[in-house]
N, C-alpha and C positions, 0 to 999 in steps of 0.2 A: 697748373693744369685745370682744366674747367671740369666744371664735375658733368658726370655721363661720356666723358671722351676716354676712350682708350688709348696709352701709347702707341708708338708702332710696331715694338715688340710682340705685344699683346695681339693687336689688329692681326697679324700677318699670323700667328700661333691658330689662330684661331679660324683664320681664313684656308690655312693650311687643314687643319682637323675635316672642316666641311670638304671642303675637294677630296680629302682620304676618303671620309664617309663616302660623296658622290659616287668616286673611282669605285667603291667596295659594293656597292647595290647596283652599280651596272655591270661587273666582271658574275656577281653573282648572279644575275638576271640573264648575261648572256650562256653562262654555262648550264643553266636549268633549259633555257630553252634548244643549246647545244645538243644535250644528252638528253631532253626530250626528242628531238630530232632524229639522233641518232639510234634510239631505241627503236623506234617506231622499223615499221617493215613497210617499203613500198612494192606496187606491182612490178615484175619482170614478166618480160614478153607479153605483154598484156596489151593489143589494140584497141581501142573503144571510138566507136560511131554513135553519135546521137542523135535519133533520129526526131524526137523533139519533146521541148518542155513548154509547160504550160501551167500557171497559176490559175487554182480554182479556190472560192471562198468557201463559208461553211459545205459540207458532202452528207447530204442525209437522204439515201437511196434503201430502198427497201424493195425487195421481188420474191415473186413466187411462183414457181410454172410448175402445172400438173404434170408429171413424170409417168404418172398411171394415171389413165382416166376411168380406169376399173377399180378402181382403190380410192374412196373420199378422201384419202388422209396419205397421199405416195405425192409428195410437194419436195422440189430441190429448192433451196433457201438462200436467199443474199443479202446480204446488211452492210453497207459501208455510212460509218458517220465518224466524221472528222468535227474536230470544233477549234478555228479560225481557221485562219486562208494556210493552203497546203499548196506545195509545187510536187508537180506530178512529172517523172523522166522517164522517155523509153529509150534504150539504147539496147547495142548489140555490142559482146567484147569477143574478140578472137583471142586466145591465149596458145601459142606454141607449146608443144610438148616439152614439160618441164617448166613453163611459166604458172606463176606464180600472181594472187589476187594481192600474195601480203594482207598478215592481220590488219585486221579493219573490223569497223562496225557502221551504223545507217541511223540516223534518225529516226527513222520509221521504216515502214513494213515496206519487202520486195516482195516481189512474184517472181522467180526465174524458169525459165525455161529452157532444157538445154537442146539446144539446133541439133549439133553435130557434134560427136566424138565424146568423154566420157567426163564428169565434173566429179574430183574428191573433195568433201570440204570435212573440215575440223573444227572441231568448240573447242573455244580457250576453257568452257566451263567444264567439260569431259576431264576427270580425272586419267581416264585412262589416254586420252588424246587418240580414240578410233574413229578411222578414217569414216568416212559416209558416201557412199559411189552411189552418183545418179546416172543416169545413161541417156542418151538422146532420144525423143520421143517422149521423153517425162522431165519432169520442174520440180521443184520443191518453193515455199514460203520461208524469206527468210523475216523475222518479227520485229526485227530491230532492236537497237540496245545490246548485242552480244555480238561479244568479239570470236572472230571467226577467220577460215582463212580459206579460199577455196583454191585450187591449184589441178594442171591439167597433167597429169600423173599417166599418160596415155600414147602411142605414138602417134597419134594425128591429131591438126586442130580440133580446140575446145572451141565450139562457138553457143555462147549463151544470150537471149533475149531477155532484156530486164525490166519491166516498169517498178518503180518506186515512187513512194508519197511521202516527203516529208513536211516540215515545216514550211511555213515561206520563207526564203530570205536564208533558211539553214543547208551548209553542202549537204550534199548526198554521201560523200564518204570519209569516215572517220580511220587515218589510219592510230594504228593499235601496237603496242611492243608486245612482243611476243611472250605467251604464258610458259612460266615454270614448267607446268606440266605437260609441255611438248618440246622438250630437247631438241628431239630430232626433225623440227621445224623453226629453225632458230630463223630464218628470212621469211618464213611462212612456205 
């Protein structure tokens, strides 16, 4: 036999072991991404229109409008400064009574604003997982980074207005498995 050749015993032992390995780090790889999957919580009843997106580069806006013109120093204040290029989304979601946002989180910072009917949302970070009710007429700032769930807990449509900013290039929503410390929102 010539040296560096292996028999066929050998060859085939060995060609076998690789393919086990192969087989073993894709069953692995598809059940991680399985049970990533399935953890995860998606919307239910949740309609979404977009009314549009648009990529802006760096954002370095600053304002100032006298609020009292009797008062040198009564100024309402605005800062937005991003650094690289951000996509900006406005949409509107209708969610049905009983529908569900499903844990999620955002790249970056929302403004919502709720139209019509009443928004509950939950922190995954709240140990106690209490509710937070917005009402129509009023918005809350969601910061991004924190997993959350909002859900319309109400009997008539939830309809909320959203602009967000995140990255370029990165979605707008991250969905999230649902925290420990909210049992009784296991779908969100």
């Amino acid at each position: 036999m010539m040296r560096g050749l292996i028999g066929p015993g050998r060859s085939r032992r060995r060609g076998s072991r690789f393919a086990a390995a192969v087989a073993l780090v894709v069953i692995v790889g598809l059940s991680v991404a399985y049970v990533s999957g399935a953890l995860a919580t998606n919307p239910v009843g949740v309609t979404t229109a977009t009314f549009g997106v648009a990529r802006f580069d760096n954002i370095d806006s600053t304002t100032k409008t006298d609020i009292n013109p009797g008062a040198a120093t009564d100024f309402w204040q605005a800062r937005l400064n991003t650094k690289g290029a951000s996509d900006l989304y406005v949409l509107q979601n209708t969610i049905v009574p009983g529908g569900t946002f499903g844990w999620h989180s955002h790249p970056g910072p929302s403004l919502v604003i709720v139209k019509s009917g009443t928004a509950t949302f939950y922190m995954a970070d709240d140990p106690t997982c209490s509710p937070h009710v917005v009402q129509a007429g009023s918005g809350f700032v969601d910061n991004g980074h924190d997993t959350h769930v909002v859900r319309n807990e109400g009997s008539v449509d939830l309809v909320t207005v959203v602009v967000s900013l995140v990255p370029a290039g990165f979605t707008r929503r991250i969905n999230e498995p649902a925290p420990a410390n909210c049992p009784g929102l296991p779908n969100g």
